[in-house]
C-alpha positions in Angstrom: -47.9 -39.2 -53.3 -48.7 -42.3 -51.3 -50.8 -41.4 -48.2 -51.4 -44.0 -45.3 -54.5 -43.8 -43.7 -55.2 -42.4 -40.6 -54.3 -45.2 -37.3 -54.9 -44.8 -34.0 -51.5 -45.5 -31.7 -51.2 -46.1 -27.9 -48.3 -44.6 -26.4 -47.2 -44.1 -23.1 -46.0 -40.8 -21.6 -45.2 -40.1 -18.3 -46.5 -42.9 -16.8 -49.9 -42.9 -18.9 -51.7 -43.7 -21.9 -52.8 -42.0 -24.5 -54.7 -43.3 -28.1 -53.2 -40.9 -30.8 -54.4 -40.3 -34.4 -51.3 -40.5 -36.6 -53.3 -38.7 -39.1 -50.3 -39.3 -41.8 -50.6 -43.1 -40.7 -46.9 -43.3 -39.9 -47.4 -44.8 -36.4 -43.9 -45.2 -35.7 -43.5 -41.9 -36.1 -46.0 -41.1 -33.6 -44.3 -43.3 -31.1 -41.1 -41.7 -31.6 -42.3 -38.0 -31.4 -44.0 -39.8 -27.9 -41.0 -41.0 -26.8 -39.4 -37.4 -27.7 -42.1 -35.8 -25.2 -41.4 -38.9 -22.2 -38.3 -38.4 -22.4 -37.9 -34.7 -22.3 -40.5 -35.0 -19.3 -38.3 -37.5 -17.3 -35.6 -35.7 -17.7 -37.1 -32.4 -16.4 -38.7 -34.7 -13.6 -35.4 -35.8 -12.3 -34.4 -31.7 -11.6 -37.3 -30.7 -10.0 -38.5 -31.6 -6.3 -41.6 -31.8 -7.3 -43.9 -34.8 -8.7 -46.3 -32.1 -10.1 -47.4 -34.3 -13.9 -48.7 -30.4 -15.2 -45.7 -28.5 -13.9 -43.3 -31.1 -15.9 -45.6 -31.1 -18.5 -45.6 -27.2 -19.3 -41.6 -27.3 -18.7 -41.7 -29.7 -21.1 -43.6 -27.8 -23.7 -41.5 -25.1 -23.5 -38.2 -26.9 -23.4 -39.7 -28.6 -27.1 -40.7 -24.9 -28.1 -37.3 -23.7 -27.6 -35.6 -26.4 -29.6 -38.6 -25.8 -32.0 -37.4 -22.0 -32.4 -33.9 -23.3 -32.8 -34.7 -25.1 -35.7 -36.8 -22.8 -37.1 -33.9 -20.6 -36.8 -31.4 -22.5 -38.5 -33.9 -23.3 -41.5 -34.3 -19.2 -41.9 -30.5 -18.7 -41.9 -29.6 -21.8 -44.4 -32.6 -20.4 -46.8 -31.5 -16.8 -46.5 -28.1 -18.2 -47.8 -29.3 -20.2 -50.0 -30.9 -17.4 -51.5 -28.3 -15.5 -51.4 -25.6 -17.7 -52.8 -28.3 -18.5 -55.5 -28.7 -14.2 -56.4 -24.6 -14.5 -56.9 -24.9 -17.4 -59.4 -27.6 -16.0 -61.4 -25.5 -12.5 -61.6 -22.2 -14.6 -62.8 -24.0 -16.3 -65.5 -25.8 -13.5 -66.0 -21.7 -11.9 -67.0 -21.0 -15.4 -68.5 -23.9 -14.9 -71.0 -23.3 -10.9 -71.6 -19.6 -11.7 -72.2 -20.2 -14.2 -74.6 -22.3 -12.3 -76.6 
């Protein structure tokens, strides 16, 4: 495996400036998953009444938690049928073999 170094990336979010480590090197990466985290903050920003930076920030959080735990989710339930649907091929050739006997 090919591993960039380590870069340091400037993004903005909300309205300031942070220098990130993209410890996998993959900068645009970085400024993508900071755009993700902007974004979501704006948006959140533009519902409340408030101009409170920490308040949007932890609503923020958890709004990327929750879609976190969705996806977690979904990978659990595709590998649990994955498994599954992998148990019922190795029992049919399992009969395939037997029967061939």
């Amino acid at each position: 495996m090919n591993q960039r170094p380590a870069q340091t990336v400037r993004v903005e979010i909300f309205n300031q400036i942070y220098a990130l480590r993209a410890e996998d090197g993959d900068a645009e990466r970085t400024q993508a998953l900071a755009g993700k985290v902007d974004k979501t903050m704006r948006d959140i920003a533009k519902q409340l009444a408030t101009a409170d930076s920490l308040k949007v920030a932890i609503l923020a959080a958890l709004h990327l938690a929750a879609e976190l735990q969705q996806s977690n989710d979904k990978y659990d339930a595709l590998n649990s049928d994955l498994a599954a649907r992998s148990a019922e091929c190795v029992e049919v050739l399992d009969q395939v073999l037997k029967a061939g006997r």
